[in-house]
C-alpha positions in Angstrom: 2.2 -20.9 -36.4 2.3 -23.0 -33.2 -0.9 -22.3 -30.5 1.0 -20.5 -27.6 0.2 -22.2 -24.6 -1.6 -20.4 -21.4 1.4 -20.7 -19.3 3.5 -18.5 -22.0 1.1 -16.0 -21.9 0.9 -15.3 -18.1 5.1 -15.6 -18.0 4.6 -13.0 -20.9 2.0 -11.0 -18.7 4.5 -11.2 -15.6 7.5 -9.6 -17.1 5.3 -7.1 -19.4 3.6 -5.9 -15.9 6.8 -5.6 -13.6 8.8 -4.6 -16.7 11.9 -7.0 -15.0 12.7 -11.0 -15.5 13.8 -10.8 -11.9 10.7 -9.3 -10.6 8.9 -11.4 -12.3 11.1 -14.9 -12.0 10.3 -14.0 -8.0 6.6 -13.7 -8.1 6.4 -16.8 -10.8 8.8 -19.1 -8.7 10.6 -19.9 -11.6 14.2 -19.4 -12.5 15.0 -16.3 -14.6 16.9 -18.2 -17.2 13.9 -20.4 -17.6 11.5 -17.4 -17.6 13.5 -15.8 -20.3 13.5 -19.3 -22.3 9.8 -19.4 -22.0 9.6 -15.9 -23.5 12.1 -16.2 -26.3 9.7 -19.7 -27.2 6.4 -17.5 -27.3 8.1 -15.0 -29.4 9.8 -17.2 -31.8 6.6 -19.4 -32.0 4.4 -15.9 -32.7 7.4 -14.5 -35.3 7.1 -11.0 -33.0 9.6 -9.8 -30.7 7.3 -8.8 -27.3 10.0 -7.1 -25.2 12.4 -5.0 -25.4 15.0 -5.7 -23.7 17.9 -3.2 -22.7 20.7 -3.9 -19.8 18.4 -1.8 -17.5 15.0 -2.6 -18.2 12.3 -4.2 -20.4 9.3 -3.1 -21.9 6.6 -4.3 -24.5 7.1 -3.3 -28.2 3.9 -2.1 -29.8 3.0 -6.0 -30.5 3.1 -6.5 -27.0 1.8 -3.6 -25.5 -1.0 -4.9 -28.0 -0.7 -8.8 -26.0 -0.9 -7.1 -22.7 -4.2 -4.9 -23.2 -6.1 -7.6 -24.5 -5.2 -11.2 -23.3 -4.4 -9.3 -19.7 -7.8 -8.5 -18.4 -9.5 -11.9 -19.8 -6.8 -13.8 -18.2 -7.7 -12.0 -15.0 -11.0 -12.9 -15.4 -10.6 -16.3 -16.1 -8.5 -16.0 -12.7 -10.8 -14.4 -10.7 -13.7 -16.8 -11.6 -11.6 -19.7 -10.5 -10.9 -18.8 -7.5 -14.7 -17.5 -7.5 -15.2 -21.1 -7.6 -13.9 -21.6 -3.7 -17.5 -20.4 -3.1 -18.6 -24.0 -4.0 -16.7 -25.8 -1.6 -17.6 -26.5 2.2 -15.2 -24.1 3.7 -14.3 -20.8 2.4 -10.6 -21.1 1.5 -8.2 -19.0 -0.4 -5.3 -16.8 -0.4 -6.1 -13.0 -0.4 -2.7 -10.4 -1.0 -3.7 -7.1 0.4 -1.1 -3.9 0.2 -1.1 -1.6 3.0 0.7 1.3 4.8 2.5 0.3 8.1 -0.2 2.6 10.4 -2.8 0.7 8.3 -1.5 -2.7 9.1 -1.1 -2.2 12.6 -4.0 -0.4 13.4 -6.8 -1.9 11.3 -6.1 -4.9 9.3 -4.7 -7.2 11.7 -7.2 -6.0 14.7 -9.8 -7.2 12.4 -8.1 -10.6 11.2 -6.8 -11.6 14.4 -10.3 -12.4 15.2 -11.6 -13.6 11.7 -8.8 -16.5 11.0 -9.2 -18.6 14.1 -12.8 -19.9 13.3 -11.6 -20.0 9.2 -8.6 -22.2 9.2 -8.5 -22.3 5.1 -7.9 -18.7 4.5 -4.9 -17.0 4.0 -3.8 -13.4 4.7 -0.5 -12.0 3.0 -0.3 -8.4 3.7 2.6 -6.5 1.9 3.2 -2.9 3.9 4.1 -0.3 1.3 4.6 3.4 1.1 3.9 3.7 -2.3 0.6 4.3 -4.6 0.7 0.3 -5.7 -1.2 -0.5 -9.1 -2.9 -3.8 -7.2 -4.0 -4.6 -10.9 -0.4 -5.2 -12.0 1.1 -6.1 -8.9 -2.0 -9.2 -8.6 -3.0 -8.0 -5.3 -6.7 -9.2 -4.5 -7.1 -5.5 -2.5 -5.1 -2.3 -1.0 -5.6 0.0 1.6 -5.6 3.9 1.3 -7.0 6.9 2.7 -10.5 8.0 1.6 -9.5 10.9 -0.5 -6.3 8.9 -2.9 -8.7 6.1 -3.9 -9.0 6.2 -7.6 -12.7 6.6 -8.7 -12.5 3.2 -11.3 -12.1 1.1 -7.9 -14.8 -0.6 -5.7 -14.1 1.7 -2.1 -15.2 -0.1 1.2 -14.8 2.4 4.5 -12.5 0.2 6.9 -11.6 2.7 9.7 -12.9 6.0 11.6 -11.6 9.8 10.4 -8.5 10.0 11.1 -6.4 13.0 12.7 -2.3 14.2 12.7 -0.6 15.1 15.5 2.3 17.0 16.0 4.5 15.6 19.6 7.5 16.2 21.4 9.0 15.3 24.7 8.6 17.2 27.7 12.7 16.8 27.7 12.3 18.9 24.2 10.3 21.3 25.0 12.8 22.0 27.9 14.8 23.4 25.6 12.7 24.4 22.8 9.9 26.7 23.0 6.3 25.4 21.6 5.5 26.3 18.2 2.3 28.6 17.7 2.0 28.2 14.2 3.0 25.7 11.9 5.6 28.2 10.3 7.4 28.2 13.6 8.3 24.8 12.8 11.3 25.8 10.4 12.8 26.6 14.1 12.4 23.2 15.1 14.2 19.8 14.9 11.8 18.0 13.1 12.1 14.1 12.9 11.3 13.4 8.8 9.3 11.0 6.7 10.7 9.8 3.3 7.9 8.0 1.2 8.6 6.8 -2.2 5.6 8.4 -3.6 7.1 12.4 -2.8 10.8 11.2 -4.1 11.6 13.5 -1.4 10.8 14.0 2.5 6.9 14.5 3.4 6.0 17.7 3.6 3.4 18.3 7.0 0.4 19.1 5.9 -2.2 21.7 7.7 -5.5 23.2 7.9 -7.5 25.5 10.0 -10.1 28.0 9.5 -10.0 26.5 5.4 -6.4 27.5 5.0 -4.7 24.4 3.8 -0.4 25.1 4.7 2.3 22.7 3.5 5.5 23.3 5.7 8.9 21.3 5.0 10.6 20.9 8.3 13.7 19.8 8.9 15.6 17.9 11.1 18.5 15.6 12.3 16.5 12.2 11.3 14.6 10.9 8.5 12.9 7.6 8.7 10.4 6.1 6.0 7.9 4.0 9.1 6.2 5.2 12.2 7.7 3.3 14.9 11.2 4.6 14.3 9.6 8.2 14.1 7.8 7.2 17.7 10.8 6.1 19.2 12.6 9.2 18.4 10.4 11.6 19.6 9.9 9.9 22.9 13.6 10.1 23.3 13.2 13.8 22.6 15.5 14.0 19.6 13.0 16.2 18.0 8.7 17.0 16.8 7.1 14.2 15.1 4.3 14.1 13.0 2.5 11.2 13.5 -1.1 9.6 13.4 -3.5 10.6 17.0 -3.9 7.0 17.7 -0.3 6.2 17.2 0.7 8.1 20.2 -2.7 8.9 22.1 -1.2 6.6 24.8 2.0 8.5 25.1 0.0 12.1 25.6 -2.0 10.3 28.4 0.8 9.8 30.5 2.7 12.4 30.0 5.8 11.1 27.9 4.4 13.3 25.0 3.1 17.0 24.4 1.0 18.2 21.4 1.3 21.1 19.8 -0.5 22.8 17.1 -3.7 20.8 17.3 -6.0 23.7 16.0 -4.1 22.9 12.8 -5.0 19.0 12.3 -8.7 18.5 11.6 -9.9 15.4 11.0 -9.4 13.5 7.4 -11.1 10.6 5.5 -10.3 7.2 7.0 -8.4 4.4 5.8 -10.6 2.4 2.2 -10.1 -1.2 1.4 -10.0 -0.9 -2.2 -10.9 -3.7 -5.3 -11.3 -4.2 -8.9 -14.8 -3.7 -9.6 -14.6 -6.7 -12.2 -12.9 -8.7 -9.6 -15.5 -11.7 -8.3 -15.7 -11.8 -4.5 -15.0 -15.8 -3.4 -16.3 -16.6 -0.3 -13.0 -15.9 1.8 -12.5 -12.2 0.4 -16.1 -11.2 0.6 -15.3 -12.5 4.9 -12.5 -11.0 5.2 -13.9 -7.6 3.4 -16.4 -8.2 6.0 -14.7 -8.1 8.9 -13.0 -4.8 7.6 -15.8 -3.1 7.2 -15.7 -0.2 9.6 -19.3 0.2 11.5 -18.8 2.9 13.6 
């Protein structure tokens, strides 16, 4: 039997981890005709069949579920001290992939970068904004972003932003015709503007507290979106309430184009994490650009 070569096992390790030859084709910048050429070599070379493949999907068979648990993390490792080895050189340099929310984004990450990549010309910064609860691992992101409490406890957790708060808003223009709500149940009275977030499979339920009673409440409304500015825009045109971050419309409820409601019900919650790998080796570039993130309030 024929030594596989490197290269076959991380094509292997692509498609085993997005379970799809298109996905990853994509991330590899290869074809998917060659990618699937590359894999039918490794498996004929090996005499096992790694993947299953159906007309929907692909997953390992129990040879290369056994592949993918052990070649995968020393393969990452044998990444990870590479690019450890940017360290060495004069300049930190390096790409770093982070997956983030949109409010995260906005609000924190590119604050913070928009001041640290000026004086560090060699140091990239891809952020991917998504709503759902990404495996970074699989996905080969270097970090992700999430709120203090949905962190998973096998991660390294570095604080990037201040308690955060909801608020619930409406136009004056609303509110015109619509009387306030004085509890959150009155809500189910109320054109509510929607979130949809891949995570629920179905719209976001608002989410309350006061006094230790936690409330759920599933509004409903004329609009659904799945981002925040969309959600903004809406409720300044006084199509309906929004839920919405306090610093995402704190501007707006200083000059009047929006009125909160039901604040007594939105304490403050853990902050936005920057989340890693606690095997992962910090180069030079990520432990600057972890760095800047770190909130120090």
């Amino acid at each position: 039997m024929s030594r596989p070569a490197v290269n076959d096992l991380i094509a292997f390790l692509a498609v085993a981890r997005a379970q799809s030859f298109t996905k990853a084709a994509a991330r590899l910048g290869v074809s998917q005709s060659a990618l699937s050429h590359t894999i039918r070599g490794l498996e004929e070379r090996l005499g096992l069949r790694l993947l299953t493949r159906t007309t929907r999907s692909v997953s390992p068979t129990e040879a290369g579920q056994r592949l993918l648990l052990t070649i995968g993390p020393r393969l990452d490792e044998i990444e990870a001290e590479l690019a450890a080895l940017s360290a060495f050189r004069e300049k930190p340099a390096g790409t770093i992939r982070i997956n983030a929310g949109e409010h995260a984004a906005d609000s924190i990450l590119w604050p913070a970068l928009e001041k640290l990549l000026p004086d560090y010309p060699d140091i990239n910064v891809e952020i991917i904004v998504d709503y759902g609860l990404t495996d970074i691992v699989a996905e080969r992101y270097d970090a992700g972003v999430r709120l203090g409490e949905q962190v998973a406890k096998d991660m390294i957790a570095v604080r990037i932003g201040p308690d955060m708060r909801m608020a619930v808003v409406g136009a004056p223009a609303y509110f015109e015709r619509r009387p306030k709500p004085a509890t959150p149940q009155d809500l189910t009275d109320h054109n509510c503007i929607n979130l949809r977030l891949p995570t629920y499979g179905s719209v976001y339920a608002w989410e309350f507290e006061r006094d230790g009673h936690e409330l759920k409440v599933r509004v409903e409304g004329q609009l659904t979106f799945n981002n925040i500015a969309l959600r903004l825009n809406a409720a300044l045109a006084g199509a309906g309430l929004a839920y919405l971050p306090e610093d995402a419309v704190q501007a707006h409820l200083t000059n009047g184009r929006l009125v909160r409601v039901l604040e007594d019900w939105c304490p403050p919650f853990p902050g936005y994490h920057l989340y890693y790998p606690s095997r992962r080796h910090a180069s030079a570039a990520f432990a600057l650009v972890v760095d800047a993130l770190r909130y120090r309030g």
